[in-house]
NUZADREN-662251 format. One record per residue (C-alpha): x, y negated, z negated. Coordinates in pm, 1 decimal. Layout:
X Y Z $
...
This chain:
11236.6 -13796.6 -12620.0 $
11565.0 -13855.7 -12441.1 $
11564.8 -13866.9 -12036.7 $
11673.0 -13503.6 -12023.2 $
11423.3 -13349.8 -12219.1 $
11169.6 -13515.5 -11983.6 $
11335.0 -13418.9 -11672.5 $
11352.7 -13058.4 -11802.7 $
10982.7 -13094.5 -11877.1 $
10886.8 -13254.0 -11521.5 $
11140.8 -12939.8 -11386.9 $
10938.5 -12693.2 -11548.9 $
10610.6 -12870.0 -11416.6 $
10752.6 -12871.6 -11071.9 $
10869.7 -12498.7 -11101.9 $
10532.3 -12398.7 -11201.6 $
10368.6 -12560.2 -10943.2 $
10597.4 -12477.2 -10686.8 $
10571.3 -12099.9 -10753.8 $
10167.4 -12142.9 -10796.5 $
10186.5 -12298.7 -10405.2 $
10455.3 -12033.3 -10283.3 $
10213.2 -11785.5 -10433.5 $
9907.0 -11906.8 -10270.9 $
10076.7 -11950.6 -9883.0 $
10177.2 -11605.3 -9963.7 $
9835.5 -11484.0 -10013.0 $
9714.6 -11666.1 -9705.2 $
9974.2 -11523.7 -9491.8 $
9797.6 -11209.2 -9511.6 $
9487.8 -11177.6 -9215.6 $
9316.0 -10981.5 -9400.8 $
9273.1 -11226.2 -9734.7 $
9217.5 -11520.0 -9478.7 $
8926.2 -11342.4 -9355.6 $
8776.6 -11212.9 -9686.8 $
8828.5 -11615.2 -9766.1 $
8630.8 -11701.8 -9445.3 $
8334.3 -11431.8 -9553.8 $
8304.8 -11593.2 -9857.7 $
8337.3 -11936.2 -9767.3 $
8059.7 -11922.7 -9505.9 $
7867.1 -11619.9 -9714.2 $
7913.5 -11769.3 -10081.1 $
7903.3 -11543.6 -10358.2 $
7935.2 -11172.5 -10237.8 $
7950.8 -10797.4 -10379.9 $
8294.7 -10666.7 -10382.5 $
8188.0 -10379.7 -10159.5 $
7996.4 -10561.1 -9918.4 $
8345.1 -10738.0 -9882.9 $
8496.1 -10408.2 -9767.6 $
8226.3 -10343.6 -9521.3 $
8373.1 -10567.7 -9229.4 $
8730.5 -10383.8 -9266.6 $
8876.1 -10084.4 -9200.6 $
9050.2 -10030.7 -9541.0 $
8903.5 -9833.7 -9836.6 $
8736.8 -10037.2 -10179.9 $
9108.6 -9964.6 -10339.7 $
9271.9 -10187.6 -10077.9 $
9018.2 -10438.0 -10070.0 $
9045.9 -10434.0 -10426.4 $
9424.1 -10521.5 -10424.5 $
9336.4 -10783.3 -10167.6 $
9117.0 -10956.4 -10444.4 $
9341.8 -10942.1 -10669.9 $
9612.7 -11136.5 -10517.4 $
9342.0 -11410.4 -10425.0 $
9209.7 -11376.3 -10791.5 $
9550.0 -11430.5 -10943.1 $
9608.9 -11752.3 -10693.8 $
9292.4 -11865.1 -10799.2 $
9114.9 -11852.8 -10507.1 $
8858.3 -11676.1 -10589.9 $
8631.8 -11626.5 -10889.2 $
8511.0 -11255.9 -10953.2 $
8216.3 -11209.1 -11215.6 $
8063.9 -10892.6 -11318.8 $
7653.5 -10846.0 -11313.6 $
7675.8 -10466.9 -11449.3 $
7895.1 -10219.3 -11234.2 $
7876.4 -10510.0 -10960.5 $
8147.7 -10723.5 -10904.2 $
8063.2 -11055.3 -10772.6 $
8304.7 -11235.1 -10608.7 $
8282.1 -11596.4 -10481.3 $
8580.4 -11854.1 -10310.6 $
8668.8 -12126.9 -10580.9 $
8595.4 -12473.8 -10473.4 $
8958.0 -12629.8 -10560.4 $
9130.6 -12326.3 -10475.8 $
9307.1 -12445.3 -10229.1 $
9364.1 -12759.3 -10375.3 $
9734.1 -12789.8 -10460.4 $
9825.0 -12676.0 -10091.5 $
9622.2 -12901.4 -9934.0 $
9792.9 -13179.4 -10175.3 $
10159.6 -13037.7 -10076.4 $
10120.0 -13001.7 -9720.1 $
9949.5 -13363.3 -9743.2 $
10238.0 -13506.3 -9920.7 $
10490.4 -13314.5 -9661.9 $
10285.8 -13463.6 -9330.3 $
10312.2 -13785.3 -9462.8 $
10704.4 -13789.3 -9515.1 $
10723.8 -13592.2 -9157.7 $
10511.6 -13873.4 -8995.8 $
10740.6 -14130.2 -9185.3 $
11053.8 -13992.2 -9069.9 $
10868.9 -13973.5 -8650.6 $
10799.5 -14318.4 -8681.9 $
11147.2 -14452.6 -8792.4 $
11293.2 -14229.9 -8550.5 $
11054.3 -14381.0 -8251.0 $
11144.3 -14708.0 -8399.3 $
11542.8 -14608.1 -8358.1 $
11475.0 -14464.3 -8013.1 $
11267.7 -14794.5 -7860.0 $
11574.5 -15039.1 -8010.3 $
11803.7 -14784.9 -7807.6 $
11585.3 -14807.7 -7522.4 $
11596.5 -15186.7 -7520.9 $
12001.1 -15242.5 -7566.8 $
12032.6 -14986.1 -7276.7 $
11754.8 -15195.7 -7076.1 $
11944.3 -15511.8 -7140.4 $
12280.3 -15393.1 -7006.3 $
């Protein structure tokens, strides 16, 4: 395979992943899927319903809620009859944590090279 049919293949991968991580800080930036997350998280698995409870939004909304969280994988949702069990996935938020990760370290990179460039200033000025 030439160089440029693997760096349209590592493009694509990037692409993906990139839209699967813009798609799951999108979910979060909704309070009300951050809190159904938290319910679950502390809660574990949980009736769809008994998800609605806490809010004051009817089983259609909540349901659209879930569904955004579903399709960023976020959540798992299993049926048991007419129930609907839902449940937080354990590496659901996985490839943000690994991109914000990646992004802190390159942020704390550049602070310390740019304390290092302000503490030679500091000295030259100190020596005039």
């Amino acid at each position: 395979m030439s160089w440029r049919g693997r760096d349209l293949i590592s493009n694509a991968v990037v692409s993906k992943r990139s839209k699967a991580i813009t798609a799951i800080f999108a979910a979060l930036a909704d309070p009300t899927r951050r809190q159904i997350l938290e319910r679950l998280y502390r809660r574990g698995e949980t009736r769809a319903t008994a998800l609605a409870a806490p809010f004051r939004i009817s089983i259609p909304a909540i349901s659209r809620h879930l569904r955004v969280l579903e399709r960023t994988r976020l959540i798992e949702r299993r049926r048991k009859g007419r129930l609907h069990l839902i449940r937080a996935r354990a590496g659901g938020l996985e490839d943000a944590r690994r991109w914000m990760a990646h992004y802190a370290a390159a942020w704390d990179s550049a602070f310390d090279a740019l304390d290092d460039l302000l503490k030679k200033d500091k000295t030259k000025e100190a020596k005039r």
